[in-house]
KOLBA-126702 format. One record per residue (C-alpha): residue in one letter; x, y, z. Coordinates in Angstrom, 1 decimal. Layout:
BEGIN
@r->a; x->X; y->Y; z->Z .
...
END
This chain:
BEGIN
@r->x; x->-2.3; y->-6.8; z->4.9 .
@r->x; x->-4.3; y->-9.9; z->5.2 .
@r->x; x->-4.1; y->-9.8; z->8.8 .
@r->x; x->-5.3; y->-6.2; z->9.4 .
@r->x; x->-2.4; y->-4.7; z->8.9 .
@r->x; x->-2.0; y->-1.6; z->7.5 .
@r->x; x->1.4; y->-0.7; z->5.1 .
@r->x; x->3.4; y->2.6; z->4.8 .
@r->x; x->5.5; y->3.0; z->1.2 .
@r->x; x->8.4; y->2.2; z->3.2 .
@r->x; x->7.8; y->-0.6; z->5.2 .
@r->x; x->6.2; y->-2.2; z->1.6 .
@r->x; x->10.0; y->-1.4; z->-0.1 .
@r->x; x->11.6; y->-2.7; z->2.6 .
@r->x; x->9.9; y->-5.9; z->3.0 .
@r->x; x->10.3; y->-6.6; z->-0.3 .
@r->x; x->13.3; y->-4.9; z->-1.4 .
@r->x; x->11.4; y->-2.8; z->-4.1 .
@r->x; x->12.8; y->0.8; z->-5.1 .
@r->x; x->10.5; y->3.7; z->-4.2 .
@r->x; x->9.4; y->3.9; z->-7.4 .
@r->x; x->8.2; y->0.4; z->-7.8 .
@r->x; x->6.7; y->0.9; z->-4.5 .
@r->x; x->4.7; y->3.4; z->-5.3 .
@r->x; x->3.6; y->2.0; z->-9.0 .
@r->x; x->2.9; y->-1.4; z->-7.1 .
@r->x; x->0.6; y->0.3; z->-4.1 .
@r->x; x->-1.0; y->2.6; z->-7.0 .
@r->x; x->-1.6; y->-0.5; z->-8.9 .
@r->x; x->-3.4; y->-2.1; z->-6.3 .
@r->x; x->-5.7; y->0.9; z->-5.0 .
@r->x; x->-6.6; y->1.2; z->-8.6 .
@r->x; x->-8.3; y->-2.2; z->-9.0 .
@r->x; x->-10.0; y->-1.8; z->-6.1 .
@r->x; x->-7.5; y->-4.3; z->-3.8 .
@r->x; x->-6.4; y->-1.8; z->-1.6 .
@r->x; x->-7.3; y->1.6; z->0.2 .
@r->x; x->-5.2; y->4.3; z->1.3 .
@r->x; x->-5.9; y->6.7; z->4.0 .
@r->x; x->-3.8; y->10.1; z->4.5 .
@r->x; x->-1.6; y->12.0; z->2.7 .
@r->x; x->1.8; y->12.4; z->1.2 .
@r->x; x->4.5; y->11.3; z->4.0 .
@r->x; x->1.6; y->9.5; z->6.0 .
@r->x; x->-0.6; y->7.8; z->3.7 .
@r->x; x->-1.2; y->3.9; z->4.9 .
@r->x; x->-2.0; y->0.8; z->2.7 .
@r->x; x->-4.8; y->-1.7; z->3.9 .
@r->x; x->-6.5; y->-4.6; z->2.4 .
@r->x; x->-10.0; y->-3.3; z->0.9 .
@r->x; x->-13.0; y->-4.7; z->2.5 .
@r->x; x->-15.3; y->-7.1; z->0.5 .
@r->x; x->-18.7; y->-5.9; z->0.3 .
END
């Protein structure tokens, strides 16, 4: 994410060999403290790095 990219649930468990489940607690985590944003919905929703005001 650091370089622009943007993350789907399953290309975050399979880089790092989490479950589904801890993928999406981890990526919930993340948007709730403000770290990350997510864009779409359900099947599609992406992961990116949130911008710094």
């Amino acid at each position: 994410m650091r370089h622009g990219r943007t993350w789907s649930n399953g290309e975050y468990r399979e880089h790092f060999g989490a479950t589904a489940e801890e993928a999406r607690s981890e990526l919930r985590d993340l948007v709730l403290r403000g770290l990350v944003t997510s864009t779409g919905q359900r099947r599609w929703v992406r992961y990116e790095l949130a911008v710094k005001p």
